[in-house]
C-alpha positions as a Markdown table, in Angstrom:
| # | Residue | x | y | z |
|---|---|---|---|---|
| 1 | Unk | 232.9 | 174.0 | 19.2 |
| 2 | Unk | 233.1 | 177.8 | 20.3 |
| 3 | Unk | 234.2 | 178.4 | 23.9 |
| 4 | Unk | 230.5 | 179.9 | 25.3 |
| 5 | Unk | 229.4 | 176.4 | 23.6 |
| 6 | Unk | 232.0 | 174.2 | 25.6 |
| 7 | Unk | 230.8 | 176.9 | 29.0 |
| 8 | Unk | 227.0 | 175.9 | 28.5 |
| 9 | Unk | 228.5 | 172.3 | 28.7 |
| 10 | Unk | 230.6 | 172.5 | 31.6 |
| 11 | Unk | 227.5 | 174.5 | 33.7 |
| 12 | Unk | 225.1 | 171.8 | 32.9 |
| 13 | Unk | 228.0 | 169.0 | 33.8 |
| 14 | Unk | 228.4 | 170.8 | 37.2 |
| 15 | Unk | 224.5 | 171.6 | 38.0 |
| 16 | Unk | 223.8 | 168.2 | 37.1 |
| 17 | Unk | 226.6 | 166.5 | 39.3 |
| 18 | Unk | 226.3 | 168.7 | 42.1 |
| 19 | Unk | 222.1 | 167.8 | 42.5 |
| 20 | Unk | 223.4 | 164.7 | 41.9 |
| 21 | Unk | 225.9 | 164.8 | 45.4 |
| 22 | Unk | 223.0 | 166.6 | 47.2 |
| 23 | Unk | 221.0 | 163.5 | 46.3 |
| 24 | Unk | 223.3 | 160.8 | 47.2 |
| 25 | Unk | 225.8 | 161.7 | 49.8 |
| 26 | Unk | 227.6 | 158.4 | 49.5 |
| 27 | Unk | 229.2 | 159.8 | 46.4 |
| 28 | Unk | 231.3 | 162.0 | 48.0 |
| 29 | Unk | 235.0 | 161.8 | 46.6 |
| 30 | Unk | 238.6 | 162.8 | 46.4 |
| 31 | Unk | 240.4 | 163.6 | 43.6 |
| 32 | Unk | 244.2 | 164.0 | 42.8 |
| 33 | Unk | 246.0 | 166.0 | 40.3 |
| 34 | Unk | 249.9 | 165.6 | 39.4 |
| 35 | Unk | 250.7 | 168.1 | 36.8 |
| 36 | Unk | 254.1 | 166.1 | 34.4 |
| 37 | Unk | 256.3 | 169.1 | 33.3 |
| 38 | Unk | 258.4 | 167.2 | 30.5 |
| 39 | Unk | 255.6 | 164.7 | 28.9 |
| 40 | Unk | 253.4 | 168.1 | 29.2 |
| 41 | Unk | 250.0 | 166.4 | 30.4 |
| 42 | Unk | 247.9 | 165.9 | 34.2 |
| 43 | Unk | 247.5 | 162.8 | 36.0 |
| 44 | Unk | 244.0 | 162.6 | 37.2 |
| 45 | Unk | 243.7 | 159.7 | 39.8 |
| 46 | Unk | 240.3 | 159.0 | 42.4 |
| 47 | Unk | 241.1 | 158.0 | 45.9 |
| 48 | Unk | 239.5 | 155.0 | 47.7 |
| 49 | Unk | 238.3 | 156.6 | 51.4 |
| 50 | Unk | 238.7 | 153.4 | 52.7 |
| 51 | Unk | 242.1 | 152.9 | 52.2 |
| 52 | Unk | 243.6 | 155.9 | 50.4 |
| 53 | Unk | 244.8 | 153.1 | 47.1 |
| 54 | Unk | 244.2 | 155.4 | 43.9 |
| 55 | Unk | 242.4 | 154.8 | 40.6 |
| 56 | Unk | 243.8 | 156.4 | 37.4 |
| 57 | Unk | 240.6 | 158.6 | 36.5 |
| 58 | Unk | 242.5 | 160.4 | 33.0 |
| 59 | Unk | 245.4 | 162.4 | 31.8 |
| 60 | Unk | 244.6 | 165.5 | 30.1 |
| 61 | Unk | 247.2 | 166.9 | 27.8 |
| 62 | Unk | 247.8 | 170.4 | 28.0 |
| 63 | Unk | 250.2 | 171.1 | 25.0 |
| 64 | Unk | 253.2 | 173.0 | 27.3 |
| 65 | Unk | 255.7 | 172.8 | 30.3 |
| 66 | Unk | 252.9 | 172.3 | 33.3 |
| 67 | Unk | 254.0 | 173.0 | 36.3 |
| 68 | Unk | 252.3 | 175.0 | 39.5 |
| 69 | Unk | 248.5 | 174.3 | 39.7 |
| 70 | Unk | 246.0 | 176.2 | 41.7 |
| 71 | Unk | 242.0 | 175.6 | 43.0 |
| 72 | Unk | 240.0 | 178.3 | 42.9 |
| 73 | Unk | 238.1 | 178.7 | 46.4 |
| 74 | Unk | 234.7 | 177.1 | 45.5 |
| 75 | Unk | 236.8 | 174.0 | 43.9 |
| 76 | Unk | 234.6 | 173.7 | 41.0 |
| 77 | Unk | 238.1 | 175.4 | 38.8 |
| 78 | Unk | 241.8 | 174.3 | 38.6 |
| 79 | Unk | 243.6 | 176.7 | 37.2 |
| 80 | Unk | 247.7 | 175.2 | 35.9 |
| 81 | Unk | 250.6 | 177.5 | 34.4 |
| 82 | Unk | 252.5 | 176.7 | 31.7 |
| 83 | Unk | 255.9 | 177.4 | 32.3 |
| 84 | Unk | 256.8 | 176.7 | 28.2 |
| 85 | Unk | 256.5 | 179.4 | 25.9 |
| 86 | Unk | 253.5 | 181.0 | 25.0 |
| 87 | Unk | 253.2 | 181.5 | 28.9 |
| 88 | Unk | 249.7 | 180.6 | 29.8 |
| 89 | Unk | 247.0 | 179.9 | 32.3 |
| 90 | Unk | 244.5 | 177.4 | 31.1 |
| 91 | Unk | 241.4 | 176.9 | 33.7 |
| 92 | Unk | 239.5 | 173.8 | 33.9 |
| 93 | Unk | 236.4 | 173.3 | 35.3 |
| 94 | Unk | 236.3 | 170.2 | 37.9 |
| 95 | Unk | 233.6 | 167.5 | 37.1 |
| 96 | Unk | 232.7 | 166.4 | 41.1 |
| 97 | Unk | 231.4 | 162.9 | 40.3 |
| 98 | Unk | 234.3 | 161.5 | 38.5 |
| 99 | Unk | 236.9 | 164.1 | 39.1 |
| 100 | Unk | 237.6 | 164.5 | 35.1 |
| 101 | Unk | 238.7 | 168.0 | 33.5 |
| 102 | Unk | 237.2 | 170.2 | 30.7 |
| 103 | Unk | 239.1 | 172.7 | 29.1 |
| 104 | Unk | 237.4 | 176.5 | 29.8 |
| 105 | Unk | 239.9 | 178.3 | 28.5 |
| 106 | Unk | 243.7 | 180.3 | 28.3 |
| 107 | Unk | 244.8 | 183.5 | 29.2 |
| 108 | Unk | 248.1 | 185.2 | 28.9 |
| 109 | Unk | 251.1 | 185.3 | 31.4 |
| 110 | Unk | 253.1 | 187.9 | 32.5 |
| 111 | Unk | 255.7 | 185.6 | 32.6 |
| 112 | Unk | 257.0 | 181.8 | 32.6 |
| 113 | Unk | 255.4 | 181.5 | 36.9 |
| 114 | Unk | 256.3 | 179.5 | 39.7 |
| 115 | Unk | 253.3 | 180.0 | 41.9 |
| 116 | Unk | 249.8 | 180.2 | 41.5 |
| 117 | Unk | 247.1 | 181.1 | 43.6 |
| 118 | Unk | 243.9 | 182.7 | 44.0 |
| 119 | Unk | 242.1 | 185.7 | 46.4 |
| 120 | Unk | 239.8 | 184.6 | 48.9 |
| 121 | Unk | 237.1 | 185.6 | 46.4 |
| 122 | Unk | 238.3 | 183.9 | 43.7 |
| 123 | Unk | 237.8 | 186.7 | 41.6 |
| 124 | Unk | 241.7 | 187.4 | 41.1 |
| 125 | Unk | 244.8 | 185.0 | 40.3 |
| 126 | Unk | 247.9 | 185.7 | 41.7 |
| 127 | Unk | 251.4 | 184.6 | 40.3 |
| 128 | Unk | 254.7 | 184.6 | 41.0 |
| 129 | Unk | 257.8 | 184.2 | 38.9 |
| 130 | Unk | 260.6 | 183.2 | 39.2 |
| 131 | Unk | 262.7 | 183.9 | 36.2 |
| 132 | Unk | 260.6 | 187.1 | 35.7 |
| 133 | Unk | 261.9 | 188.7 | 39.1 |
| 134 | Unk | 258.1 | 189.5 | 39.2 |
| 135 | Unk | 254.3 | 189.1 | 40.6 |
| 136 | Unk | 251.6 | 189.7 | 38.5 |
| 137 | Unk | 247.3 | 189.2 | 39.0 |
| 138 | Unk | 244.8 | 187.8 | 36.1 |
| 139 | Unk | 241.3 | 189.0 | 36.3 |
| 140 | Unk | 239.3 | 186.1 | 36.5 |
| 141 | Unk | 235.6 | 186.2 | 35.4 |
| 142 | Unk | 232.3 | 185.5 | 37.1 |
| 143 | Unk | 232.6 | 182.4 | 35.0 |
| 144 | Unk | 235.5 | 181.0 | 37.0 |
| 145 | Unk | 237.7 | 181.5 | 33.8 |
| 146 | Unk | 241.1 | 183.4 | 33.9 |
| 147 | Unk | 241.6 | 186.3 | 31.9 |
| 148 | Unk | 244.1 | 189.3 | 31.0 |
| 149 | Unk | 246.7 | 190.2 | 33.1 |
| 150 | Unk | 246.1 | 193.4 | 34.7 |
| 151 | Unk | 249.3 | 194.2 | 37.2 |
| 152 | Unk | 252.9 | 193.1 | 37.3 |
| 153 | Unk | 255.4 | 194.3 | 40.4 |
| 154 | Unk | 258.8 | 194.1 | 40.0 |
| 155 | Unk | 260.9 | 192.3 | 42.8 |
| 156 | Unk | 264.2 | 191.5 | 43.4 |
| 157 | Unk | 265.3 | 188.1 | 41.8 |
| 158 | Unk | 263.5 | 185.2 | 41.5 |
| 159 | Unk | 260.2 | 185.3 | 42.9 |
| 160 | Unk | 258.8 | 182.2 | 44.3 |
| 161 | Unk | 255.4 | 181.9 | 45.9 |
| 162 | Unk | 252.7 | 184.4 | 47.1 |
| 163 | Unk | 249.5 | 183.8 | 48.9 |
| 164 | Unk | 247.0 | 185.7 | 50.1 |
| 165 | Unk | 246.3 | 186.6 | 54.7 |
| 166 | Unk | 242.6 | 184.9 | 55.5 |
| 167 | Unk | 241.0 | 187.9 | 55.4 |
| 168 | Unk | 242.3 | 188.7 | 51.9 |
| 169 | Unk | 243.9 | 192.6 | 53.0 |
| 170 | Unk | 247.1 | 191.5 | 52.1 |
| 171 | Unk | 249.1 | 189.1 | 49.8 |
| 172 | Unk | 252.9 | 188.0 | 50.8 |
| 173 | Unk | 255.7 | 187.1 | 48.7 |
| 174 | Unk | 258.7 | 185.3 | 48.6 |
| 175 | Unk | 261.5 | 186.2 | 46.8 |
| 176 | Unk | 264.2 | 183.6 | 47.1 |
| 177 | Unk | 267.5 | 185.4 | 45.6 |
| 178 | Unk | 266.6 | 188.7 | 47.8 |
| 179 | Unk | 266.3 | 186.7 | 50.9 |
| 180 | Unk | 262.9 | 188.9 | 51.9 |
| 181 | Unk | 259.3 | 187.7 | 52.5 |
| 182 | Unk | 257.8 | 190.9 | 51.0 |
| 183 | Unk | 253.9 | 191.8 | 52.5 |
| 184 | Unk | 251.7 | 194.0 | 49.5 |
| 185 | Unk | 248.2 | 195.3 | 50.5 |
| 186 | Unk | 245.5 | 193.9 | 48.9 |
| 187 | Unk | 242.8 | 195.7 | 47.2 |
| 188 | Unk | 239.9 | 193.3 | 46.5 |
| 189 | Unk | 237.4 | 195.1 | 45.0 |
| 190 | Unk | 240.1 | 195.7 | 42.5 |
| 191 | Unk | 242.5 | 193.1 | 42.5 |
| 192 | Unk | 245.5 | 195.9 | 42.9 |
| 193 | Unk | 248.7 | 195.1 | 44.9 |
| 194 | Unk | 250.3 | 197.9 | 47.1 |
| 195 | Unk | 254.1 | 196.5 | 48.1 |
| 196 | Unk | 255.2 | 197.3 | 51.4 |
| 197 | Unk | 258.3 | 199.9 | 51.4 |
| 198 | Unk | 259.9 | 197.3 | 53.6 |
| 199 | Unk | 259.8 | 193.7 | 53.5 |
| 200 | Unk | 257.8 | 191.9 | 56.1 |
| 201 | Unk | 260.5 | 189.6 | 57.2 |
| 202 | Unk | 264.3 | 189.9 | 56.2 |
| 203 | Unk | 266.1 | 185.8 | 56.0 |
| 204 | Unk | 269.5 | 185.0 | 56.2 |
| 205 | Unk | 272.0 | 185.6 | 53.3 |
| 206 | Unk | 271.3 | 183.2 | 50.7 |
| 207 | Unk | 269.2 | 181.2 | 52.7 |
| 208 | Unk | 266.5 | 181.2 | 49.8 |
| 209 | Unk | 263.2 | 181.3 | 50.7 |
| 210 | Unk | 260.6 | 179.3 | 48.6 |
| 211 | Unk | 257.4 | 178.4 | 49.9 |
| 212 | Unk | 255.3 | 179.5 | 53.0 |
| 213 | Unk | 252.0 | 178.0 | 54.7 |
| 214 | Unk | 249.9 | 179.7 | 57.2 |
| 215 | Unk | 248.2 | 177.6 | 60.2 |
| 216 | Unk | 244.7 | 177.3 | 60.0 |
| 217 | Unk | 244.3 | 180.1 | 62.9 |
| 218 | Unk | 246.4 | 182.1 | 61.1 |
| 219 | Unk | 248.2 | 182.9 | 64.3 |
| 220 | Unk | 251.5 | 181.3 | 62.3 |
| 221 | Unk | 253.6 | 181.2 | 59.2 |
| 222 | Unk | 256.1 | 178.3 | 58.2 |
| 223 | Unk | 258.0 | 178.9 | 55.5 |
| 224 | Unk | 260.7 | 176.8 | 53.9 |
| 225 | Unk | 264.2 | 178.0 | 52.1 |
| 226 | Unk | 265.9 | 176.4 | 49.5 |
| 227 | Unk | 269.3 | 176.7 | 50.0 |
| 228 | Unk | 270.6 | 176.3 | 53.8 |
| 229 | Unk | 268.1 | 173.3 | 54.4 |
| 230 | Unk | 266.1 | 175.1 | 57.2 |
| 231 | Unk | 262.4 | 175.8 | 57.9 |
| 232 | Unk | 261.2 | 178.7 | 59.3 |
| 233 | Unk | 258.6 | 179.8 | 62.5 |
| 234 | Unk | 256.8 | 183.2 | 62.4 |
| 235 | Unk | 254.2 | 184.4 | 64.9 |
| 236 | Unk | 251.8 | 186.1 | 63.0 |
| 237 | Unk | 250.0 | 189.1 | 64.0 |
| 238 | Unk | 246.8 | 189.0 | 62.4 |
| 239 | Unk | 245.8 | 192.8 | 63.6 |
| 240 | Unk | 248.9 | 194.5 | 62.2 |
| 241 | Unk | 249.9 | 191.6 | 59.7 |
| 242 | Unk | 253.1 | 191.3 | 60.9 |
| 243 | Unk | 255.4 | 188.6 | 62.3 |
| 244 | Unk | 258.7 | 187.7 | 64.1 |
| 245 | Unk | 260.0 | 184.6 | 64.0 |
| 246 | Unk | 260.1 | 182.2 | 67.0 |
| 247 | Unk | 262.1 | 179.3 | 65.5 |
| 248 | Unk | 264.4 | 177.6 | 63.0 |
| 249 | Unk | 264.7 | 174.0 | 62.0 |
| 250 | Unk | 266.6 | 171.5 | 59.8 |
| 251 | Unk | 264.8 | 169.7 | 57.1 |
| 252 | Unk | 268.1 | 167.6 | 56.4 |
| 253 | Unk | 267.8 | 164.1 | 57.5 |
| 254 | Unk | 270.7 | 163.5 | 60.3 |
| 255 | Unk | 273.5 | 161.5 | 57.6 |
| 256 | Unk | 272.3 | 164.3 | 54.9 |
| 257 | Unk | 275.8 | 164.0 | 52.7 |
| 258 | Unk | 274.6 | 166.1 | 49.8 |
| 259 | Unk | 277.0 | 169.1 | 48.0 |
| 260 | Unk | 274.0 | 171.3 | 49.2 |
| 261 | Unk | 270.9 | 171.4 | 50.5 |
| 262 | Unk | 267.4 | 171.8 | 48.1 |
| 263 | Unk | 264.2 | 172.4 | 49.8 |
| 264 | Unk | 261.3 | 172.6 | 48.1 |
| 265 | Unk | 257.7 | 172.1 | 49.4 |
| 266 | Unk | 255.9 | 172.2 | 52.9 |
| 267 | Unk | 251.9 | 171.3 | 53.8 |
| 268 | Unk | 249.9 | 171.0 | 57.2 |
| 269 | Unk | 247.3 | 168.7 | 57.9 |
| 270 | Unk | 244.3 | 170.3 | 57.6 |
| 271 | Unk | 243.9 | 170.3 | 62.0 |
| 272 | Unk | 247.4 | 171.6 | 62.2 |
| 273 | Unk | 249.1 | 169.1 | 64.2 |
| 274 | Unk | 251.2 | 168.0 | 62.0 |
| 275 | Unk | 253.6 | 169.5 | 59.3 |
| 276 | Unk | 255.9 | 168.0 | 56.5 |
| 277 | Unk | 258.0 | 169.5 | 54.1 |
| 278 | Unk | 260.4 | 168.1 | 51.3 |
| 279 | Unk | 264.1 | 167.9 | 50.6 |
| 280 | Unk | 264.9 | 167.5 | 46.6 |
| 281 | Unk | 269.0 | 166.4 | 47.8 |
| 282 | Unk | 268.1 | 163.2 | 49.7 |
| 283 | Unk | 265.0 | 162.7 | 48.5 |
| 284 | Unk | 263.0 | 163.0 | 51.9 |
| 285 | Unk | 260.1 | 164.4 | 53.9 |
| 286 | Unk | 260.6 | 165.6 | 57.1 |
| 287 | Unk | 257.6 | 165.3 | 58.8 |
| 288 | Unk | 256.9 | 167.5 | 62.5 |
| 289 | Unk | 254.8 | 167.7 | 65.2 |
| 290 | Unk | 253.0 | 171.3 | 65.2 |
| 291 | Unk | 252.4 | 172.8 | 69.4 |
| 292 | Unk | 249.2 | 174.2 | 69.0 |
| 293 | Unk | 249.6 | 176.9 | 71.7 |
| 294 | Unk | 253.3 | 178.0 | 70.3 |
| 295 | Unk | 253.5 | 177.1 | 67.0 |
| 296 | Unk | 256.9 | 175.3 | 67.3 |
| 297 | Unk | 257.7 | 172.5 | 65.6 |
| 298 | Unk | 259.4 | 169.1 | 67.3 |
| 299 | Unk | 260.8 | 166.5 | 64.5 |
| 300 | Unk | 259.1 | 162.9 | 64.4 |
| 301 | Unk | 261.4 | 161.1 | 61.5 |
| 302 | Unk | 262.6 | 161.7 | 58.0 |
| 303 | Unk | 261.1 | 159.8 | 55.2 |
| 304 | Unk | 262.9 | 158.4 | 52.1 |
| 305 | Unk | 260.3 | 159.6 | 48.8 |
| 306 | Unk | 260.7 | 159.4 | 45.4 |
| 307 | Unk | 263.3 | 161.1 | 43.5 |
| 308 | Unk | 263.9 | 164.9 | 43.7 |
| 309 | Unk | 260.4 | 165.8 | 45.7 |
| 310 | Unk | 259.8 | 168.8 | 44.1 |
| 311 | Unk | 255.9 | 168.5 | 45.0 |
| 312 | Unk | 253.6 | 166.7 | 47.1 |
| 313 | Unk | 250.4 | 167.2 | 49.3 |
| 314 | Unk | 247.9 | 166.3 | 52.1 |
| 315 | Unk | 244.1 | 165.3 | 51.8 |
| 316 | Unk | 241.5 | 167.2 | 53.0 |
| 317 | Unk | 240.7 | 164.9 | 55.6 |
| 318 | Unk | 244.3 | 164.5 | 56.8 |
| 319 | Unk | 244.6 | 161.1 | 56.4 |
| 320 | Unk | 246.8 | 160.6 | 53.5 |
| 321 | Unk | 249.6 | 162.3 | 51.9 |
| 322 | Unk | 250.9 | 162.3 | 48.3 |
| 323 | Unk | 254.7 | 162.6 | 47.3 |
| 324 | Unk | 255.9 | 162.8 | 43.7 |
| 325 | Unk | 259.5 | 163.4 | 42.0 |
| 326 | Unk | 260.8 | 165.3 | 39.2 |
| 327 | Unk | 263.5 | 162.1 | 38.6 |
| 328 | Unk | 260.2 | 159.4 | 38.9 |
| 329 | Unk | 257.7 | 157.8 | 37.1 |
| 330 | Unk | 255.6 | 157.1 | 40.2 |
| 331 | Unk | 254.1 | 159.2 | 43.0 |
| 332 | Unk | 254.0 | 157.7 | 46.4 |
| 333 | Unk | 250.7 | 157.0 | 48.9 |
| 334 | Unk | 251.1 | 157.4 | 52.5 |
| 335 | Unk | 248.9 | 156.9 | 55.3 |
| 336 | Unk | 249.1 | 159.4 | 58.4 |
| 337 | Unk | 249.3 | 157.7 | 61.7 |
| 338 | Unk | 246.6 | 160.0 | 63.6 |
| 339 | Unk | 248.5 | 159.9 | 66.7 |
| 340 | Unk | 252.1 | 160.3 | 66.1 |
| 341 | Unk | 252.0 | 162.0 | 62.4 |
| 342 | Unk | 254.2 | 159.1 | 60.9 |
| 343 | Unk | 254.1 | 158.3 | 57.5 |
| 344 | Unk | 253.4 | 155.0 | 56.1 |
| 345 | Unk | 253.7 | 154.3 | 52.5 |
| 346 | Unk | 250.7 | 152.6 | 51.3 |
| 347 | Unk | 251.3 | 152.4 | 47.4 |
| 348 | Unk | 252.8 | 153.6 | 44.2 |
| 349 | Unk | 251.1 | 155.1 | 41.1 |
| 350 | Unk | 252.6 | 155.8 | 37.8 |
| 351 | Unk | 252.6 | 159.6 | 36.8 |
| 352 | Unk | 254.1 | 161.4 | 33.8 |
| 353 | Unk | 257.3 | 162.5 | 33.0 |
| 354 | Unk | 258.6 | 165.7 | 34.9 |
| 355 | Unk | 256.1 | 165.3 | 38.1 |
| 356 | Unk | 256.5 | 168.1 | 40.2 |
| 357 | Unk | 253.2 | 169.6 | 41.4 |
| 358 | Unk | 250.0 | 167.3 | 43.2 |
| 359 | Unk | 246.5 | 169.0 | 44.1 |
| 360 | Unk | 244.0 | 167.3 | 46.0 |
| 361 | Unk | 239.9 | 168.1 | 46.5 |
| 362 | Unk | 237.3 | 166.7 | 48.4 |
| 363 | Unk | 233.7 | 166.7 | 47.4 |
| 364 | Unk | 231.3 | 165.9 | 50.0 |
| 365 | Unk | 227.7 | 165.1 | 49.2 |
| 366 | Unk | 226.5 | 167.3 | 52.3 |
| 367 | Unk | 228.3 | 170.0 | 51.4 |
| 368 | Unk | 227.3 | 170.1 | 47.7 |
């Protein structure tokens, strides 16, 4: 079956569950991904909303190292990299009444990439590797599918993660072996990435920056290193697109005895009052209570996770809060106490082999 075939599918799949949603809003559903680096396939699971347990929906081989996974901003793609060689992107379109994948297509790589995300438009895919030392942006078509690359930008060594500002003028970078959060201007009519002559915010000697959130107001930026255990605060100045940095904290739990520290991933609940982020050493999330007015962050408790948490994330709603490890078979369920952000592990599901990245999406009949 020839791809513009499979397309006329997937369109009629969609059209037909989304009139379905509109008709029948108690349909409305999450959905979890877990992409399984080393047995090269995607855990699909559906969530209960009544009491976050998960159902295993499918796993969809992709034939390659999977690693970072990306929605576009509609949710109706996923778009995961394979980190194994040929480097690709293959895009998916998202089937909103039972959460199952179809294969749209693959695209070449600049390189073996750490990070993917997309524009606010959804009409560019942005990438960042770390092995390359580079960043790099994929068309994507009016069809949600991701196509040619058509920039690359050097950086220092090892890339790591770059996202897009909320009103898509610029794109920031981090580059964990330069120690820089770099700021490029954003062209979106043409996808094209201008890098500042300076970085946006200079870190520590080998403190190793890795991944970076903004707050929903976009008045702040946390952003987590890799290898001195800490987490970063940065006011953001969302008229000049600039930031200093208002604090520093440890993700190590208090007896952390580990050779070094390993910090990997950070997520906000969706309303911003909480954050967590993960430590691959001990195996833990750190989990903080976010000031609204100041943006600094005061530590509620350290959580014991599955092994080596290279991944995890938050539901839409905020409620619940998936954990997965790159030594495990399992990824871990917790519930969010709405009042203090605590964490309270609910269940355990069995994932693939390699676990190390978890997307989650809502679809809400209302909003269909």
């Amino acid at each position: 079956m020839n791809r513009k075939v499979v397309q006329g599918i997937v369109r009629t799949m969609i059209g037909l569950a989304g009139a379905a949603l509109c008709a029948n809003t108690a349909q409305a559903a999450t959905y979890i991904y877990v992409s399984n680096a080393d047995s090269q396939d995607i855990s699909v699971f559906r969530m209960d909303e009544s009491n976050g347990a998960l159902a295993a929906v499918e796993t969809v081989a992709v034939g390659g190292m999977v690693m970072p996974m990306t929605f576009s901003p509609d949710h109706r793609r996923l778009y995961a990299s394979l980190r194994s060689q040929p480097y690709r992107v293959v895009s998916f379109a998202v089937n909103p009444l039972d959460g199952r994948l179809a294969e749209l297509g693959r695209a070449p790589l600049a390189e073996s990439m750490a990070y993917l995300s997309t524009d606010a438009t959804g009409r560019y895919l942005l990438s960042a590797s770390y092995g390359g030392n580079q960043l790099a942006v994929n068309r994507i078509g009016a069809d949600g599918v991701a196509g040619e690359v058509q920039q690359t930008i050097k950086t220092g060594p090892m890339a790591h993660a770059i996202r897009v500002s909320a009103d898509n003028r610029y794109a920031f970078a981090s580059v964990l072996g330069s120690d820089v959060w770099l700021r490029l201007r954003f062209d979106a009519a043409t996808g094209q990435l201008t890098e500042d002559a300076a970085p946006a915010y200079a870190l520590p000697w080998k403190s190793g920056p890795r991944h970076f959130v903004f707050s929903a107001d976009g008045r702040f930026v946390y952003l987590i290193d890799e290898l001195d255990g800490k987490l970063h605060v940065l006011a953001f100045d969302r008229t000049r697109d600039t930031v200093k940095p208002i604090q520093t904290i440890s993700i190590l739990p208090a007896d952390f005895r580990g050779d070094k520290p390993w910090g990997a991933d950070l997520h906000l609940t969706p309303d911003g009052r909480f954050l967590y982020a993960s430590e691959r050493t001990s195996s833990t999330l750190a989990a903080y209570r976010v000031n609204g007015t100041t943006g600094r962050l005061e530590r509620i408790g350290t959580y014991a996770t599955q092994k080596q948490p290279r991944g995890f994330n938050i539901d839409p709603s905020g409620r619940y809060l998936f954990a997965v490890g790159q030594l495990s078979p399992t990824m871990s369920v917790y519930r969010i106490d709405a009042e203090t952000g605590a964490l309270h592990e609910t269940g355990q599901y069995p994932v693939g082999k390699g676990a190390n990245w978890v997307e989650v999406v809502s679809y809400a009949g209302s909003n269909e």
